[in-house]
N, C-alpha and C positions, 0 to 999 in steps of 0.2 A: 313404917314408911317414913323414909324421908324429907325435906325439905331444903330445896335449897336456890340459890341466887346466883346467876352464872353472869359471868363478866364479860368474860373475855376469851379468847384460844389460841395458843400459840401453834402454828401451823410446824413448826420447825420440832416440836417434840414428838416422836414417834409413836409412846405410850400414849394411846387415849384419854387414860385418866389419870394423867400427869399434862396435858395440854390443857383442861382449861382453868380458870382465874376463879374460884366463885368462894360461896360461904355456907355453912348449915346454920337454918334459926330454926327455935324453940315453932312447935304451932301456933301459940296464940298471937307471936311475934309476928310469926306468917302472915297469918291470917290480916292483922290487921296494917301490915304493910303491903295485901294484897287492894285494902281498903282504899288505901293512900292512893295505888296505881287505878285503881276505877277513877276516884276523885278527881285524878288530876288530867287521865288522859279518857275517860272513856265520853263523858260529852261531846268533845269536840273532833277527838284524835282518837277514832276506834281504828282505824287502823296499824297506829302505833301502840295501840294494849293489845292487840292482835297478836304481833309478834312479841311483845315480854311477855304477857300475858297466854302463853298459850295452852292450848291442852296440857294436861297433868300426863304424867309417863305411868307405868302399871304401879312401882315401884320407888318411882320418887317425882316428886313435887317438884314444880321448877318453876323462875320468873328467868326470863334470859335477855341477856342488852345483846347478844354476839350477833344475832342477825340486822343488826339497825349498823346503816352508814355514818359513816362521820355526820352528815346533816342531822339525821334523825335523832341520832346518839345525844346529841348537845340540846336538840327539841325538845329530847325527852326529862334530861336534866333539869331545864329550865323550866317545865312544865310542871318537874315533882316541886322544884324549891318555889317557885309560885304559889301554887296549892299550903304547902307548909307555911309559910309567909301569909298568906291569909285566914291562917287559924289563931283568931285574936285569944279564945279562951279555950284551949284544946282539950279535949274530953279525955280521959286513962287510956282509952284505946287508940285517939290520933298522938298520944303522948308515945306509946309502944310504936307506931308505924315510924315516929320521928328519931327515936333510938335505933331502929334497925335502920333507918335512911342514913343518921348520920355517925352513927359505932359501924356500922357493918359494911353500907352500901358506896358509900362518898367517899372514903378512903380509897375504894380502888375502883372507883369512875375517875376521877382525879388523877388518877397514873394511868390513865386507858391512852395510848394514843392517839385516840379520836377526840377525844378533852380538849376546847378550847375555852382559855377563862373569861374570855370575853363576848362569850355569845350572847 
């Protein structure tokens, strides 16, 4: 099984899995970048881990930003780098959620069109 991180979808490419934006992580990567997203969004903001956060597929694992609006999109950003910002002494596993946030995930949040820097 799978794992992976969906970004984004380009409505204009025809092939389905040639349209969306995303990445494969390692499980444990997953897992503890799935950590990260409780932390950051599920106290207050469950229904923005709702939508990245949602059911698993049969077949592969998934966190997905594609259904979040531009609002949410930039909520959710500023909510993960909060969370990581307040980890004065991060444990090996918030250390792995912080590689997959910022090797994998931030590069192409940051080119999303919905990206505003100043939110």
């Amino acid at each position: 099984m799978g794992a992976c991180i969906l970004f984004s979808k380009d409505e204009r490419i025809e092939k389905i899995e040639d349209s969306f934006t995303s990445a494969f992580i390692h499980s444990s990567y997953w897992d503890a970048f799935g950590d990260l997203l409780d932390a950051a969004l599920l106290p207050k903001y469950p229904k923005l881990h709702e939508v990245i956060k949602s059911e698993e597929g049969e077949y592969l694992k998934f966190y997905s930003f594609i259904e979040l609006d531009k609002g949410q999109f930039n909520q959710s950003v500023k909510l993960i780098r909060d969370c990581i910002s307040k980890q004065n002494n991060p444990t090996e596993w918030q250390k792995m959620a912080l590689v997959v946030w910022s090797e994998i995930a931030e590069p192409y949040i940051v080119k999303d069109e919905r990206y505003e820097l100043n939110y």
